[in-house]
C-alpha positions in Angstrom: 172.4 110.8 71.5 172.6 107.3 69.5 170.1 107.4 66.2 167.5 104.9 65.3 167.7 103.9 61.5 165.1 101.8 60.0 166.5 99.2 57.4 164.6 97.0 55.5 165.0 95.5 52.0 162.1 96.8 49.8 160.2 96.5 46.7 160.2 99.6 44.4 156.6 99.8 44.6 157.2 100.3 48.9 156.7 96.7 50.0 159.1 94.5 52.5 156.6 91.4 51.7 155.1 90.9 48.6 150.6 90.0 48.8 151.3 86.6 49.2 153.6 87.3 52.6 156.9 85.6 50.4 159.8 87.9 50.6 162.3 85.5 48.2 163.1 89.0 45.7 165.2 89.9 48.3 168.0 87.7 48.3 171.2 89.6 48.3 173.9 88.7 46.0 177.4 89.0 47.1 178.1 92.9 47.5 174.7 93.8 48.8 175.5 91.2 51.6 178.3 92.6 52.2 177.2 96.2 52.5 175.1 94.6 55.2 177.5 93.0 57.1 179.3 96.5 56.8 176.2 97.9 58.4 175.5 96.0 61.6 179.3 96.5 62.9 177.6 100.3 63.4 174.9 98.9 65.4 174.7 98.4 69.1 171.4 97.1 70.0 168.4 95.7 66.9 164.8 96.7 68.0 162.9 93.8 65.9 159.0 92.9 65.7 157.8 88.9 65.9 157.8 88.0 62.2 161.5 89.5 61.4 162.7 87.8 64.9 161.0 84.7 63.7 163.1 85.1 60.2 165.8 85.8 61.4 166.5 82.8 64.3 167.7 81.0 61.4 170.8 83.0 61.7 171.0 81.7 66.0 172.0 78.2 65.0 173.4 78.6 61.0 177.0 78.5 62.5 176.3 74.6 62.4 175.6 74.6 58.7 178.6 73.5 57.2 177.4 74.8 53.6 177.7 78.6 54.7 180.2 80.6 53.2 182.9 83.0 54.9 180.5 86.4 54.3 177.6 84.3 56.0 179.7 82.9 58.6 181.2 86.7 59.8 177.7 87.6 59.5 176.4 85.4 62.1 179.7 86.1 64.2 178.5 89.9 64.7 174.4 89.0 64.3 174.2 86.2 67.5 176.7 88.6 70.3 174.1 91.5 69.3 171.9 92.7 71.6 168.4 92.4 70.7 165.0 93.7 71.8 161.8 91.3 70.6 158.4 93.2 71.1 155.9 90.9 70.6 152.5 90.7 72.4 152.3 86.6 71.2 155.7 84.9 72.2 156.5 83.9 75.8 160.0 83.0 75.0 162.9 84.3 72.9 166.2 82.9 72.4 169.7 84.0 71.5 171.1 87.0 72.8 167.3 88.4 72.9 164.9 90.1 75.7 161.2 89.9 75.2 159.4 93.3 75.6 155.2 93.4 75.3 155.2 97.2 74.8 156.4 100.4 75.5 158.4 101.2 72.0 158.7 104.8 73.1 159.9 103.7 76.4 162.5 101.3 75.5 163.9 103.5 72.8 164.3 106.4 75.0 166.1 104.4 77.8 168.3 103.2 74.9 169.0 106.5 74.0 170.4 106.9 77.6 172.7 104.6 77.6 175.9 105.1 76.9 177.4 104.5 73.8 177.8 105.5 69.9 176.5 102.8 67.9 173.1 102.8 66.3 169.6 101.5 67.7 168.6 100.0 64.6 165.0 99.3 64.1 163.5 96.4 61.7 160.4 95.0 61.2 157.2 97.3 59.5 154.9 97.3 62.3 157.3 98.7 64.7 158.7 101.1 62.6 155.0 102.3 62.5 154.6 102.7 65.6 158.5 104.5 65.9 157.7 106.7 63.1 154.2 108.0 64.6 155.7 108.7 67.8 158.9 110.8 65.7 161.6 108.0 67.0 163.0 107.4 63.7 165.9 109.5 63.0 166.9 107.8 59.5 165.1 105.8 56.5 167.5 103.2 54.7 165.7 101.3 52.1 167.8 98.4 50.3 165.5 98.9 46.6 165.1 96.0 45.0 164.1 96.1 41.2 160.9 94.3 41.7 157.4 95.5 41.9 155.1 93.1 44.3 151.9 94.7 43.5 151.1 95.2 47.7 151.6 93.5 51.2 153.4 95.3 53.9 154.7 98.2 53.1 158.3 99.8 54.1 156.8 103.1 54.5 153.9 104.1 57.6 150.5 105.1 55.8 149.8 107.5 58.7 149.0 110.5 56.2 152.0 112.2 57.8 154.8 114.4 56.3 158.0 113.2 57.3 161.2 116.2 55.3 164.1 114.0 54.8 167.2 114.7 54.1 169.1 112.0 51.4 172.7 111.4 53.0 173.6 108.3 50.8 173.2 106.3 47.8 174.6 103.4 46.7 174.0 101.4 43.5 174.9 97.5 42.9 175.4 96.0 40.1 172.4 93.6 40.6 170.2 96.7 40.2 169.5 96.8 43.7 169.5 100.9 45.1 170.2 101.9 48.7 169.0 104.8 50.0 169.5 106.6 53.0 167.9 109.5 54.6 168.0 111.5 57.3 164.8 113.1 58.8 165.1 117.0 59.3 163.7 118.3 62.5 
């Protein structure tokens, strides 16, 4: 059956967006971008909410920004052909390689699942990982630490007063300081 992993960049204090909604602590520097673009060659479908489609459509036209480098270019060469799922209740409309679902997380993951296939459902955007994790969907955590602390906003982590036992499969340090941890949840 093909996992779903949440990934998200994170503060160390748990947030993906600092109290004043900016996120710009998590630019990645060469080899965490890298590690990324590493990372989305395992996926086979991305399950986003409305604000992390809305950042990311940058990425649907950046192939016509002549100031991009090679690692941003091969990034949106393997980011625009990937399937993607929007679930927003707000937009009518989504563009690229995109379908627009209004609900039914459980649904859609679970039909996923049944597809054929070995690459991961990957899962971004705190909201809907909320709603994954309550309803048990989420079979691994991968938090990209940054060495910041934002004092609140969103956080990367569900405050459903839940226990979650996970499992830590990976770690990987880079030299801007910047952790990433991976963990599997144990059923």
């Amino acid at each position: 059956m093909r996992s779903v992993t949440y990934s998200m960049n994170v503060s160390l204090d748990g947030y993906i967006v600092g109290p004043d909604g900016r996120f710009d602590w998590t630019e990645p520097d060469e080899d965490v971008f890298r590690f990324w673009i590493d990372g989305i060659r395992q996926v086979d479908v991305h399950l986003l909410g409305r604000r992390l489609y809305e950042t990311m459509l940058y990425w649907e036209t950046a192939d016509h920004d002549s100031s991009l480098d090679d690692a941003q270019l091969e990034w949106v060469a393997l980011w625009n052909p990937l399937p993607k799922v929007v679930f927003s209740k707000t937009l009518t409309s989504v563009r690229g390689n995109a379908r627009l679902v209004s609900g039914g997380l459980a649904d859609e993951i679970e039909r996923l699942r049944s597809e054929p296939g070995e690459g991961e459902i990957a899962l971004g955007g705190a909201t809907l990982a909320a709603q994954a994790a309550a309803s048990g969907l989420i079979d691994e955590y991968r938090a990209m630490v940054y060495p910041v602390l934002v004092g609140g906003g969103i956080p990367f982590f569900p405050r459903d007063e839940r226990r979650v036992d996970l499992e830590l499969v990976e770690t990987r340090s880079f030299s801007s300081g910047v952790v990433h941890l991976r963990h599997r949840v144990t059923r």
